[in-house]
N, C-alpha and C positions, 0 to 999 in steps of 0.2 A: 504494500500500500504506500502512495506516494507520502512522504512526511511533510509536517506544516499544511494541511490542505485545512480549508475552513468549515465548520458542519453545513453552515447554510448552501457551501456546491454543493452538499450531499442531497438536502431534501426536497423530494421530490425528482430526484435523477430514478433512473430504470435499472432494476438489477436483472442480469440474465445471467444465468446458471453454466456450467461447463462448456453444455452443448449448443450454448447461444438461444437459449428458448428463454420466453420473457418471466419470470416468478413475478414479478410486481414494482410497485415504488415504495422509495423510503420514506416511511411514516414518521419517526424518529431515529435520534443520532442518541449516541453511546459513549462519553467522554472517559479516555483515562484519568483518571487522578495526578498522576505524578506529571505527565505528558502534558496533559489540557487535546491529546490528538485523538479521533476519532477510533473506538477500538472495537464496535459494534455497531449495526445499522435493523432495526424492525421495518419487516415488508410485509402487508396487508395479500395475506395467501387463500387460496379456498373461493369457493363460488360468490359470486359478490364482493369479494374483500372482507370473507365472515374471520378470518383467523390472522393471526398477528405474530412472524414468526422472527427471531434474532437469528444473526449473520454476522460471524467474523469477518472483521476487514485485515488481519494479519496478510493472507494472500489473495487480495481483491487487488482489481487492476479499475483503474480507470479510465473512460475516453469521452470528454467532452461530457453529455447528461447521461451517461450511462455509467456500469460498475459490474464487472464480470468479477464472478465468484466460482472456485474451483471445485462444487458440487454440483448435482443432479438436484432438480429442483424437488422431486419427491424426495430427498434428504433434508429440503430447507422444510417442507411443508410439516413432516415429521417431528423436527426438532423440537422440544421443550420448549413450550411456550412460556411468557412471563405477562404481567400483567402490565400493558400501559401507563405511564407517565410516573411510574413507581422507580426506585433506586435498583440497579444489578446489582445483587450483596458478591462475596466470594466462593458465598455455597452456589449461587444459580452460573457462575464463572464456571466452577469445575464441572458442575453439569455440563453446562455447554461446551468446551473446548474437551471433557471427554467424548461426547456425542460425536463431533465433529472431528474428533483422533485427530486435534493439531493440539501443541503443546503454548504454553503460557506464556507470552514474551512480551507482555506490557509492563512498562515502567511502573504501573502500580503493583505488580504482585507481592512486593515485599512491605507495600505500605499500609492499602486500602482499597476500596471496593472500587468498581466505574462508575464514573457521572452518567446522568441520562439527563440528555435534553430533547427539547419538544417541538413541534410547530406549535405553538400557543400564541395566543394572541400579546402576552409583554414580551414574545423573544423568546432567545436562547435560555431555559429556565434548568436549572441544576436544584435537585432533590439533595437530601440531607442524606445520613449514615444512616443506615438499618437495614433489615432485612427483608425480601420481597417475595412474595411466589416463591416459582421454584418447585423441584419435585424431590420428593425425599432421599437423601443420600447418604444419612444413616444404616441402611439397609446393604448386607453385602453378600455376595455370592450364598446359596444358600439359607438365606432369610436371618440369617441369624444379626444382633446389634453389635456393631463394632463403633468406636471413639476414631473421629477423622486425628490425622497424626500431621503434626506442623513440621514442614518442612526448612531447608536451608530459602526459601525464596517466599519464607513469610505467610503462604497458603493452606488451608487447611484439607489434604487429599485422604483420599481413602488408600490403604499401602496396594501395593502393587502386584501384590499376589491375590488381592478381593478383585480387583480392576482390570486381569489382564483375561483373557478372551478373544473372541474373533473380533474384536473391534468394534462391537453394538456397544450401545447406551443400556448399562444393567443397573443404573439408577432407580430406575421405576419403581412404583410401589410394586405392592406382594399381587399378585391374581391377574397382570396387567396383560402378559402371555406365556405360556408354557414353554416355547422355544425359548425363553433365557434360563437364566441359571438362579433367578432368584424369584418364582413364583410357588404361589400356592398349586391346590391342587385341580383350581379351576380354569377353564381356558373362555376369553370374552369373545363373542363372535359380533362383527361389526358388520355394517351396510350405510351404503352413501346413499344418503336422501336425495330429490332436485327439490331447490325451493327457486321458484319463478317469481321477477314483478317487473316493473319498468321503472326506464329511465328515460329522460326526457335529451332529445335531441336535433342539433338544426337539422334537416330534413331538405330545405331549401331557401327562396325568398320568391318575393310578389314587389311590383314597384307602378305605380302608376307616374305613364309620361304623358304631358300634354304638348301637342306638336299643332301644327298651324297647317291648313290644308283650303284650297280654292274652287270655286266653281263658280259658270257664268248662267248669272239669272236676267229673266227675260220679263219685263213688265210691260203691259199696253195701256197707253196713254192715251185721253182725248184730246185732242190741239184744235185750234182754230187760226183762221186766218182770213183777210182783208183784203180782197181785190176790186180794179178801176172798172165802175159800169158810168156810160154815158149816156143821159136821158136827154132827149131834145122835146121843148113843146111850143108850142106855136104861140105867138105876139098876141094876147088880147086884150080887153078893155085890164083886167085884174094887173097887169103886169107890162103892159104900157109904158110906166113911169119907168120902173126900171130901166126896160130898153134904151129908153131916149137919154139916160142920165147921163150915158157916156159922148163920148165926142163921134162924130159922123162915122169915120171913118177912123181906123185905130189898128196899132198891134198889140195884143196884149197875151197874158201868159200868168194861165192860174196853175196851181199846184197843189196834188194832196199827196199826205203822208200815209202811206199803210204801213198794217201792223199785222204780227201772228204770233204764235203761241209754237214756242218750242219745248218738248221733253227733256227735261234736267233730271238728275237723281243724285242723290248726297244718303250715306253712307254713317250708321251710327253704331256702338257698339253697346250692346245690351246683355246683360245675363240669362243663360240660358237654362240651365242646372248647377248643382252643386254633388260632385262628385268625391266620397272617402273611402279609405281602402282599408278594410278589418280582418277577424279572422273568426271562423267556428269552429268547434270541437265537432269532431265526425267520429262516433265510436265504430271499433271496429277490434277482430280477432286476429290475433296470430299465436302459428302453433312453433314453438322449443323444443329443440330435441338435443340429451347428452345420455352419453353414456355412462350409467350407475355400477358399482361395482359394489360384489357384496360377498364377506368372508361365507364360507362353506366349512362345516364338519364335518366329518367322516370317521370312521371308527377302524380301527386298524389294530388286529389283534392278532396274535399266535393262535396259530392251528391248535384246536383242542380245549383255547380258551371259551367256556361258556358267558355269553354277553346276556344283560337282559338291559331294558328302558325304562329308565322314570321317568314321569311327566312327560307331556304332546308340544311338540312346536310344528306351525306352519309355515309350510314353504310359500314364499311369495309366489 
């Protein structure tokens, strides 16, 4: 793991496992004590982000928002869970770094337990000394109670002949499975539930544009107009006087003005509608589909051995 790196690159980066498959993001960071450097990272594992599992950064690498870790993610998924925004004591330490068969090499093991800080809304938030979760580690090959034994590096281990094995996690309580070396005389048989709901996401968008567009309209107008008619009527007593007013003989030159009526059109702009753009809920089904896996027993016995059954269980 790179040194001096700060927790806040850490959260919220992408851890992916050996084989480069995604386990999750960091929920929280993990402070050494002596160091102040990051020595553990919690990733939200399980269907939804139901489970909350701790990760050595001893040999994590990292590249830009991401952090590759040298397990298989069903090893991170498995590991010993702890409780959120709680302290890692020394006891849930050796759990984990037995679990994980890498060895102790944080500047605290000789002093004190790891910081654990958070995404919380004041910041980087460090929890006091005490002891947290955790799974029992009192318990040692063969059920029996043994006294952890303090080492040269300040930690409190179980000795090395309770601990050594094929390299599984024999921490566990008493009945937890039969394949270790330190259960009762019961074996738990498990099965993965689906639990479905929704999550809300953009889907798309909608945008209303208003653009400008023309066409030619055609109105019919009535018009009038003014044209030259010349009436002539004959000299009579009634109009006589007029005649004579003028001089005998004359040039003269009358004039009239006509008039008409032209189609004009002028041009207003008015409101036509008022146009908004919303949204509706349209209910509707969709089907999920995963694959559940579910422990199986089977009885397996010497020839000769007579078996009998108590109690009915149902096969899904």
């Amino acid at each position: 793991m790179a040194q001096n790196i700060s927790p806040d690159a850490l959260f919220g980066t992408t851890v992916y496992d050996k084989d480069g498959d995604k386990i999750g993001k960091v929920d929280e960071v993990y402070l050494d004590n002596a160091s102040g450097q990051p020595e553990w990272v919690s990733v939200k594992t399980g269907l939804f982000g139901s489970s909350l599992s701790l990760i050595p950064l001893a040999q994590a690498s990292t590249s830009g928002d991401s952090v590759k870790v040298p397990f298989a993610k069903s090893v991170v998924k498995d590991a010993p869970h702890h409780d959120p925004g709680k302290e890692l004591s020394e006891t849930d330490e050796v759990d984990l770094y037995r679990y994980y068969d890498i060895a102790d090499t944080s500047a605290s093991a000789q002093t004190s337990s790891t910081q654990t800080t958070g995404t919380h809304n004041t910041g980087i938030q460090t929890t006091g000394t005490g002891v947290s979760g955790g799974y029992n580690t009192d318990r040692t090959a063969g059920g029996h109670d043994t006294e952890p034994t303090v080492t040269d590096d300040g930690i409190d281990r179980i000795s090395d002949s309770t601990a050594a094995g094929s390299g599984h996690d024999h921490s566990r309580g008493e009945g937890y499975d039969t394949s270790g070396d330190n259960t009762d005389d019961a074996m738990t048989r498990s099965k993965e539930e689906l639990r479905v709901g929704t999550e809300t996401r953009e889907s798309g968008r909608a945008r209303l544009r208003k653009y400008i567009t023309s066409e030619t309209v055609s109105r019919t107008v009535p018009v009038s107009r003014e044209e030259v008619v010349i009436s002539r009527e004959p000299i009579t007593n009634a109009n006589r006087g007029d005649a004579y007013s003028g001089g005998d003989l004359t040039e003269e030159e009358h004039e009239v003005v006509l008039t008409e009526e032209r189609a004009v059109a002028e041009k207003d702009v008015v409101a036509v509608e008022r146009v908004q753009l919303g949204t509706e809920t349209v209910q509707g089904t969709e089907t999920v589909q995963a694959e559940l896996r579910e422990e199986q027993i089977d009885l397996d016995a010497d020839a000769g051995v007579k078996t009998g059954q108590s109690g009915k269980r149902d096969r899904a």
